[in-house]
N, C-alpha and C positions, 0 to 999 in steps of 0.2 A: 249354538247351545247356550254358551255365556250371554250371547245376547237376548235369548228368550227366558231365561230367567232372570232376569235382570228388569225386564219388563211385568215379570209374575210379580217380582219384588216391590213397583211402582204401583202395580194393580192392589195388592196387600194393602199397601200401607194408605192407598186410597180408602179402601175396604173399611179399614179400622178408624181413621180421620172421618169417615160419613158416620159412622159409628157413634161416636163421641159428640158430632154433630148433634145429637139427641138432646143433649143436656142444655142446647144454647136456647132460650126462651124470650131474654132482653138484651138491652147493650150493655149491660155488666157481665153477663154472659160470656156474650161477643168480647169483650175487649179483657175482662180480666177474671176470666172462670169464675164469676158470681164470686168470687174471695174464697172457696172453698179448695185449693192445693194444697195437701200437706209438708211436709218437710220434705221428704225423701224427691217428691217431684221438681219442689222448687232448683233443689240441687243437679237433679237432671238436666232441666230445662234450664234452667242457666248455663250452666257446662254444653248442653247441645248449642244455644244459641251462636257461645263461642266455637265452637268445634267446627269450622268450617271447611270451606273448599283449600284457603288459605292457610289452613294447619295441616292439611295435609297433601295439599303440591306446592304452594306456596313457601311457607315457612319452613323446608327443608331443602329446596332451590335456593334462599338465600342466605342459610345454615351454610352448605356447601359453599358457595362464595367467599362468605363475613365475615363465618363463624359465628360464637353467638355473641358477640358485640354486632352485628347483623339483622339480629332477630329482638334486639331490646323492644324494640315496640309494640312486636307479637311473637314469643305469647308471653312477656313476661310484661309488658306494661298492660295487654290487655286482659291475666290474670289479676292483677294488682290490681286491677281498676273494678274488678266484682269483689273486692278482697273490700275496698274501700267502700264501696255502694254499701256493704252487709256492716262495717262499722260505727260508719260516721252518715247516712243519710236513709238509709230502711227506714229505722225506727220511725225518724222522724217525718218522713213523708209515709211511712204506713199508716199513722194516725192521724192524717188530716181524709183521709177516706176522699181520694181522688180519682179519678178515672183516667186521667194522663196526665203528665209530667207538664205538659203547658199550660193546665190548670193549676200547678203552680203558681206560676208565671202571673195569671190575672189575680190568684186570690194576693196574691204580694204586691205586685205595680201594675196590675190593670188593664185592660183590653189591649191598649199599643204593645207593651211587652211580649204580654200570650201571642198576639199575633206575628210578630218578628222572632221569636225565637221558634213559633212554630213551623214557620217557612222555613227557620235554618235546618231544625231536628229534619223533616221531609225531606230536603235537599241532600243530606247526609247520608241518607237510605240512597241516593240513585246506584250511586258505586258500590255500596256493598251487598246490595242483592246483584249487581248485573255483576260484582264478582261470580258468585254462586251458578248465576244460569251460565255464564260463560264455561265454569267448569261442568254444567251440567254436559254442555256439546261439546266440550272434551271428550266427557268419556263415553256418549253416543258414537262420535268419532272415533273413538280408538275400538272400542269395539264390533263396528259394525266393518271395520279393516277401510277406513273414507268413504263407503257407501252413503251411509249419514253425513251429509257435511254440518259443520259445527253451528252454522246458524239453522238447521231444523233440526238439530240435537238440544240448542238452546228453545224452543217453541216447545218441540216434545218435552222437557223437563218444568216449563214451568207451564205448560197445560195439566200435568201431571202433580204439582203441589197446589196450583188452584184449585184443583177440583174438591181437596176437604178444607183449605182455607179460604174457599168463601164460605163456605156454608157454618163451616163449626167453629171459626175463629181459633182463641185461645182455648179452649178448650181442645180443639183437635189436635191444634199444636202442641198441647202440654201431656195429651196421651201417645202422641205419634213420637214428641220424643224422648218418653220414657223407655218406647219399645227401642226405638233407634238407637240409643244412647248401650241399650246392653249387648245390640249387635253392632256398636261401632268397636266399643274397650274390649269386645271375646275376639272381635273379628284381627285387629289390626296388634293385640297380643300375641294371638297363636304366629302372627305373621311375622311378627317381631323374632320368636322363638326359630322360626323356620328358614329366615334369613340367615340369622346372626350363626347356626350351623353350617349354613351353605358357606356363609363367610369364614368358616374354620375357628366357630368359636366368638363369642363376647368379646373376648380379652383382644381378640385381633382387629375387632372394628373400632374398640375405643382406643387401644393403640395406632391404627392407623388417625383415628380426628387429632388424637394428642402431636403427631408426627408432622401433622397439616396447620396445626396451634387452633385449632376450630374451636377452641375451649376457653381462648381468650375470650373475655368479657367486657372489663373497661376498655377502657380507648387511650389511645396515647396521650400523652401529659403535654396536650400543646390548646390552646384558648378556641383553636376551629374546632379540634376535634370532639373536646371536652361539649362544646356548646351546643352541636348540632348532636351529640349522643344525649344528652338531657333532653335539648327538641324532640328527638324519634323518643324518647322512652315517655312525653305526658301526650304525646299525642292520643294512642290510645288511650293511657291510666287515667287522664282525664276529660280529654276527649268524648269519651263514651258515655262518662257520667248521667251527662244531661239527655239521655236519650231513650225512649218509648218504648222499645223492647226491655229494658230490662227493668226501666218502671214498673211496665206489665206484669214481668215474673215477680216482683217486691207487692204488687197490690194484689196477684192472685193470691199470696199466700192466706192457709186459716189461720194464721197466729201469725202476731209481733214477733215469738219466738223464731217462729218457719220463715218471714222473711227477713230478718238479719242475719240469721246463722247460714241459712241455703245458700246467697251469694258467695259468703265467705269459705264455707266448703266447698262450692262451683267451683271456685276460680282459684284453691288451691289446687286441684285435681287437675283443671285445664291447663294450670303451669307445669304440673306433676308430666303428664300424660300425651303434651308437646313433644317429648323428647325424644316419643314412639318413632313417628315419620323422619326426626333427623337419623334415629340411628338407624332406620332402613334407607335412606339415599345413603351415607356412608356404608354401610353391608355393599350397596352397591359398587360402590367404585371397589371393592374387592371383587365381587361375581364378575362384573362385567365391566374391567378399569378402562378396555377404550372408546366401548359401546356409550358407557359416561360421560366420558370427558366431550363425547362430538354431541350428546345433547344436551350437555350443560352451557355447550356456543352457541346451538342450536335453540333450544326450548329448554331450559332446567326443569318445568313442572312435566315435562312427560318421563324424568328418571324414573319413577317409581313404578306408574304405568306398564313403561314397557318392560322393569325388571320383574314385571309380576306377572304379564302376558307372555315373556319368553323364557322366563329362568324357573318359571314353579309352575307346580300339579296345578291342574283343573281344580280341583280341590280349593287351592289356596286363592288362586283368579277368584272365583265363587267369594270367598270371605273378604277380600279386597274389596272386589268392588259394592259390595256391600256394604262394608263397612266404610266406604267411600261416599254413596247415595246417601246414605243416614247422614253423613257429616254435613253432606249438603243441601240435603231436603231441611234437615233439622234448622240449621241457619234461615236458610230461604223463604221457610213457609213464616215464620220467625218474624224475618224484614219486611217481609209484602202485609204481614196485619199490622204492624207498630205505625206506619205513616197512617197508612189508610183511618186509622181510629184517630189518631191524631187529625186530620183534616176534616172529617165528619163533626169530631168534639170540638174544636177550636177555634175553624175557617168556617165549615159550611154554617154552622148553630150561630152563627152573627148576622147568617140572613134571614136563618126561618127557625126564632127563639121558642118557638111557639109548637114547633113540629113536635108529635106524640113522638110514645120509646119506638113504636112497631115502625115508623119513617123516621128514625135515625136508624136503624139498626140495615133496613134497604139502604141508606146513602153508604153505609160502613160498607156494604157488601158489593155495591155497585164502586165506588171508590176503589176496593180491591181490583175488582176486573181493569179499572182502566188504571189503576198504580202497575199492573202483570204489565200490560200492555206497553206503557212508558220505558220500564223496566226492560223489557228484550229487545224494544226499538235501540236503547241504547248501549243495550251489550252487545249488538249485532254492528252497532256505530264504533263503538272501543273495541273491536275485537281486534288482538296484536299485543293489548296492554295486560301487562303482567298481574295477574289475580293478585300477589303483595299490593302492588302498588294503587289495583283497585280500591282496594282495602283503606290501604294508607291515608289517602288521599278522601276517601269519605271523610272520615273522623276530625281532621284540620279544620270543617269548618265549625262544629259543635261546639270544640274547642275554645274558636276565640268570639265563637260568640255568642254563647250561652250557658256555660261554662260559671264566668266569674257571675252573673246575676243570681244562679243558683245558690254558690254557695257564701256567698255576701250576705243573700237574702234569710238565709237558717242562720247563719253565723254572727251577722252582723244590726244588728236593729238599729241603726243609723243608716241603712240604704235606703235609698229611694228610688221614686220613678222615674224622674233624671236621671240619676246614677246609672239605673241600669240603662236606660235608653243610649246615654252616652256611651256606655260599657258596650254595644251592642255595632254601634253603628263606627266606634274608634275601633274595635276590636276587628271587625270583618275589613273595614277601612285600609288600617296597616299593613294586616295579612297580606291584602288583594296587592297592593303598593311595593308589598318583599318577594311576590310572584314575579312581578313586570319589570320590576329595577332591579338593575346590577348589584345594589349593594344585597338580594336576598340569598346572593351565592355566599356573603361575609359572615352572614347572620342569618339566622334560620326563619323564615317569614313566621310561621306559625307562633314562635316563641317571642317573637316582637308582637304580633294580636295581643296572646296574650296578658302581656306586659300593657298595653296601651289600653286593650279592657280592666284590667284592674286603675290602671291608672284614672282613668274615664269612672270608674265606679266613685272610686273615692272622691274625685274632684267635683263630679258630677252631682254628688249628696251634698257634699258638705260645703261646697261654694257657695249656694243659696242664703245657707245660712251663716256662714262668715258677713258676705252683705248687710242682711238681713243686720247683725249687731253695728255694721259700720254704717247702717244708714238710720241706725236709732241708738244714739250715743247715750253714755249710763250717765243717769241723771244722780247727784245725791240726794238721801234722804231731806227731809226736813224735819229738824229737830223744834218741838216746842219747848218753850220754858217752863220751867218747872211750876 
């Protein structure tokens, strides 16, 4: 029965996603709802983007573990990080009237750039959509009791979100996750309320995290641990930055107002409303403390799961996994159009400059099809790896290198196209260098990129031109006589 509504649910929300499909006409359409999203949506839809698989089996798996010195890099780095989009970069890429964030990229340093950093943003989408489908054959699995094995629960779920993100783009996305968005915060409240009873009360679940120190934040006062907790915390916060979806939801909006204020109310919310799924896995280890502890060795992301499927009414199953779909549909459909548009606007338009709106808008759509495809091929390949870590590991590469070009390039009007190019190719260089070598266990790879793209930025600009004066020495004036 759970399982056949559950399926009504998918059907729905197809329903409404063909729906909205109507409005899509061109590739402004397609990629960023013709500009027309008001406020209220923009704040949805950024808050659904983040609201994933990973906030809600993910980031209370390692809640449980860490505590929340565990979770610094979601959801609090990757609240902070729409906190930052909505203050210091909306406005100003709202009114250059872009269609993706790697047009940036060419309108600042030029065809090389856009092309390298568009490769990295694409790259960066594999893991965090096949985060999502992976959780989608989760909970195919868990509900169908293993008849569904988890790679055709992965198939059926994102057969299930292409069917209105090819066709309606952002647009379907931005109505699918408004509706989602109100059955994710009723659904996974009431559950909250209903646990935290079962648990004998509030007072006894947050007393139980305070007993377990789950509440600790910073990290202890020593140079490893300090270093690698700053690493995990800009991975997302700035990580993300540079990246197509949430450009999308910044150029959907109809006002300058709507998109600077929407992210920053998105991603206070999404910090805010994280905190749901941690305190239902701790409610858990009170309902069912050894049922917990053998899947917390076992699998962490299926505590919640099963404390939902064995410990509560039908009722609440129903608003779980509901409010579970939504979290992942909303993300997924999300990831699968930000490359896709991206690669049609960036990569494919460098062979066929010439092609009309109505043949970019097929490449957008055909592009989705076979990004789904790539997509569940390689969630079906990582399947084992922890949906966090899925997660995680997308965003490092953004990070260090594409990251500093962007905000050099608003910031700074001394950069250049060396600069960045240096920045791009030192940055992912290092990284890759702190993965393979021993020293990347001393020093966090990521945060060494980092480091070596800025370094690379500056050196990279401004060497030219130090030369440039040592190789035309200052002449003086000549003075004539009076």
């Amino acid at each position: 029965m759970l399982l056949t509504l559950v399926i009504v649910y998918l059907l729905v929300t197809i329903a409404i996603g063909l729906w909205a499909a109507k409005r899509v006409k061109n590739t402004t359409d397609f990629a960023i709802a013709g500009r027309h999203l008001p406020l209220y949506m923009i704040v949805t839809t950024t808050f659904a983007t983040w609201f994933g698989s990973e906030t809600v089996l993910g980031i209370p798996a390692k809640f449980i573990e860490g505590g929340l010195n565990g979770v610094v890099e979601d959801p609090f780095g990757a609240g902070t990080c729409l906190i930052l989009v909505g203050l210091f970069f909306a406005g100003k890429l709202y009114r250059m009237t872009l269609l993706t964030i790697s047009d940036y990229y060419r309108e600042r340093y030029g065809r090389a750039v856009e092309v390298m950093c568009s490769l990295i943003i694409m790259l960066s989408y594999l893991g965090w959509v096949s985060a999502q489908v992976t959780a989608l054959g989760l909970v195919f699995n868990l509900l169908s009791g293993g008849v569904v094995s988890i790679p055709v629960g992965m198939t059926i779920g994102v057969v299930s979100i292409l069917a209105y993100t090819l066709f309606g783009g952002m647009w379907s996305v931005a109505v699918t996750d408004f509706i989602q968005m109100i059955i994710l915060v009723l659904g996974l409240a009431i559950i909250a309320m209903f646990a935290g009873n079962m648990a004998g009360g509030a007072g006894k679940v947050i007393d139980l995290a305070m007993s377990r120190d789950l509440f600790k934040f910073w990290p202890e006062p020593s140079w490893h641990d300090i270093v690698f907790f700053f690493a995990a915390a800009i991975t997302m916060m700035l990580g993300s930055i540079p990246q197509q979806d949430v450009f999308q939801r910044v150029m959907s909006a109809n006002s300058v107002k709507a998109a600077t204020r929407g992210p920053v109310i998105g991603g206070a919310a999404y910090i805010l409303f994280a905190a749901v799924p941690m305190f239902l896995v701790a409610s858990a280890l009170i309902i069912m403390p050894e049922q917990t502890a053998t899947l917390l060795k076992e699998d962490p992301q299926k505590v919640l799961p099963t404390l939902v499927l064995e410990k509560m009414p039908f009722v609440m199953q129903v608003l779980f996994f509901g409010a579970l779909l939504s979290a992942i549909k909303s993300t997924a459909s999300a990831t699968l159009l930000a490359p896709s548009v991206t690669f049609t606007e960036n990569i494919w338009r460098q062979f066929r400059p010439a092609g009309s709106d109505r043949e970019n808008l097929r490449t957008m759509r055909i592009t989705v099809l076979l990004f789904s495809a790539a997509v569940l091929a390689y969630a079906i390949r990582m399947q084992g790896t922890s949906i966090y870590e899925l997660v995680s590991g997308a965003y490092q590469v953004p990070l260090v290198g594409a990251f500093v070009p962007l905000v050099f390039g608003l910031y700074w009007n001394r950069g250049t196209t060396q600069g960045a190019i240096a920045a791009v190719v030192l940055g992912i260089g290092v990284w890759l260098l702190g993965l393979a070598m021993p020293w990347g266990a001393v020093f966090p790879a990521q945060l060494a990129g980092v480091l070596a793209s800025m370094a690379g930025m500056v050196v990279g600009s401004l060497a030219p031109q130090w030369l440039a004066n040592v190789r035309t020495p200052h002449r003086p004036l000549a003075i004539e006589p009076a």
